[in-house]
C-alpha positions in Angstrom: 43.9 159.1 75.1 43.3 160.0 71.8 42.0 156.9 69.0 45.5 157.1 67.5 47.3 156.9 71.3 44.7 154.0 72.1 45.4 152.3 68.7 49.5 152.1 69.6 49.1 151.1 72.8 47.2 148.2 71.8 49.2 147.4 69.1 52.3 147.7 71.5 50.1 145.4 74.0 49.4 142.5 71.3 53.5 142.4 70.6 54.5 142.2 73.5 56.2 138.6 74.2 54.0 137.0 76.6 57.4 135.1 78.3 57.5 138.4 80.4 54.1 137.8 81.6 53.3 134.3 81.8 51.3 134.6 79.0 48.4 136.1 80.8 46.1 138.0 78.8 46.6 142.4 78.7 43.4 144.2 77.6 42.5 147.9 76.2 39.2 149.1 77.5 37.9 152.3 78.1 39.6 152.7 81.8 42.3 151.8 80.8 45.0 148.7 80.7 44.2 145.4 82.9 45.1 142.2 83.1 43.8 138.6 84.2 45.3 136.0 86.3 43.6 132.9 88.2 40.0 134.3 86.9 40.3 137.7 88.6 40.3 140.9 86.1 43.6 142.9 87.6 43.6 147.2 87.5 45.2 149.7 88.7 44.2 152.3 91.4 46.3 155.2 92.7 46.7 156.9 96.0 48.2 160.0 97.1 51.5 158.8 99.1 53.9 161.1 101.0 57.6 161.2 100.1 59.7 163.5 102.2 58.0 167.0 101.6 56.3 165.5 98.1 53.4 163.1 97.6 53.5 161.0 94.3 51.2 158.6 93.4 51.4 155.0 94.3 49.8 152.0 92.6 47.8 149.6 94.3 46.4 146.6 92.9 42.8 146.1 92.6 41.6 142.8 91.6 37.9 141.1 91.2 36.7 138.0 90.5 34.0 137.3 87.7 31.2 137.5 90.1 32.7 141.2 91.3 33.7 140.0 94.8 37.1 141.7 95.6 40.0 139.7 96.1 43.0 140.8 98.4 46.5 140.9 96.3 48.5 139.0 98.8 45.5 136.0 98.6 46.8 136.4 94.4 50.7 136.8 95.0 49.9 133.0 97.0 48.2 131.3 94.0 51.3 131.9 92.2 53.3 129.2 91.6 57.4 128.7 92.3 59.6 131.6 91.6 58.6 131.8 87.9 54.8 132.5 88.7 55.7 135.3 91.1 58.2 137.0 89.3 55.7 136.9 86.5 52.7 138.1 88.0 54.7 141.0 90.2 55.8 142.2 86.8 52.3 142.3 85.0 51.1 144.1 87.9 53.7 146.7 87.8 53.7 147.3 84.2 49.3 147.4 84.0 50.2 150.0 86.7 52.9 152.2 84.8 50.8 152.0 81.7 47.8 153.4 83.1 50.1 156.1 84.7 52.1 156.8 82.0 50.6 156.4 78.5 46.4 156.1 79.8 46.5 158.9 81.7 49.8 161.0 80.0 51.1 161.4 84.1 54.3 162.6 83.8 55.1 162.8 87.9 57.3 159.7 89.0 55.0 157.0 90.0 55.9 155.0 93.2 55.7 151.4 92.8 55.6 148.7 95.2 57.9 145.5 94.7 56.7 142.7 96.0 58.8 141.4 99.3 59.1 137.6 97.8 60.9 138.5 94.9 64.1 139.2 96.6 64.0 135.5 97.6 64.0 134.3 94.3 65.9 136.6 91.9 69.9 137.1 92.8 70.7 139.8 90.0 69.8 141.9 87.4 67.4 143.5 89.0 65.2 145.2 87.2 66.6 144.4 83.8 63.6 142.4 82.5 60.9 145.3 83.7 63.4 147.8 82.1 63.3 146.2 78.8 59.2 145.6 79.0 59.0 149.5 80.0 61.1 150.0 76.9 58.8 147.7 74.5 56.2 151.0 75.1 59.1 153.6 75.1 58.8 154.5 78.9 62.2 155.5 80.3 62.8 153.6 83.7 63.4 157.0 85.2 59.7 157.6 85.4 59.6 155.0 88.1 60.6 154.7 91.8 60.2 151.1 93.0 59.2 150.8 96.7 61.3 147.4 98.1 61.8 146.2 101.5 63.9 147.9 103.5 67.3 145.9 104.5 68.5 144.8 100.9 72.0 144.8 100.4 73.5 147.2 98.3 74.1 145.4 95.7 70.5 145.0 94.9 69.6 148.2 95.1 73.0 149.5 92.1 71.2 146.7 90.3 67.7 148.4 90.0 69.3 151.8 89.7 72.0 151.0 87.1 68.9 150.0 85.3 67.8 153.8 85.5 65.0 152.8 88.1 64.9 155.3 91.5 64.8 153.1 94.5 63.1 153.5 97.8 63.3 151.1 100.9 60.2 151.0 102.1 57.5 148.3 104.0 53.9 149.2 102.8 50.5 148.4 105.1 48.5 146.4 102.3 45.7 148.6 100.6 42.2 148.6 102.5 39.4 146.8 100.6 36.3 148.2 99.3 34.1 145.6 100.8 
């Protein structure tokens, strides 16, 4: 990213209306967009993952406590509190994730990325509409993305996230390995 790239992205970051993410704090560093939630510095990492005959990337979260000891994602997605907290934290992880895809590192491939399985028991529509508009708030056109969700949502959800101009994938992920 060039200074000028860097300088509205962080601009974009500091407007963005901290409702859709709790309030917890979005940075700009040198690697690239992260976020912070329960003490633990939240970033992106990508892996190769096979589609059909293609293989796109797919985020994963990575996240480490101040003392650098890794912390699983599914330990964070439990400190989050009530519906609100999880909807909130699934959607900073997902847009730290299609930032760094899509404006850090200028990928233009779809990026694959994982919903997390709890949502569905909180939100009963418009899926997808408050990601849409966040992706929007940095001129990222939903198509770029391809949300993996459980597998077994009714058909209903699924028009939702792709009337939004999301693709849609049912799919049931094995959790990322740690570094250790």
């Amino acid at each position: 990213m060039n200074p000028e790239q860097r300088h509205a992205l962080a601009t974009r970051l500091a407007t963005l209306p901290a409702s859709w993410v709790a309030g917890f704090p979005l940075g700009l560093d040198a690697t690239g967009v992260h976020g912070r939630y329960f003490k633990c510095e939240l970033r992106s990492r990508y892996e190769r993952h096979g589609v059909g005959s293609a293989s796109l990337p797919l985020a994963r979260l990575h996240a480490r406590r101040g003392d650098g000891i890794e912390v699983p994602p599914e330990q964070l997605f439990r400190l989050a509190s009530g519906a609100d907290g999880l909807l909130k934290l699934d959607r900073l992880c997902r847009l730290i994730h299609t930032l760094n895809h899509c404006v850090v590192a200028a990928q233009t491939e779809p990026l694959l990325l994982p919903v997390h399985s709890r949502l569905f028991d909180y939100v009963q529509a418009a899926h997808g509409r408050t990601f849409a508009r966040m992706l929007a708030h940095f001129d990222i056109a939903p198509d770029r993305v391809v949300l993996l969700v459980p597998e077994g949502l009714p058909q209903g959800v699924l028009d939702s996230y792709l009337g939004e101009g999301f693709g849609v994938r049912g799919e049931t992920l094995a959790p990322a390995p740690m570094d250790g």
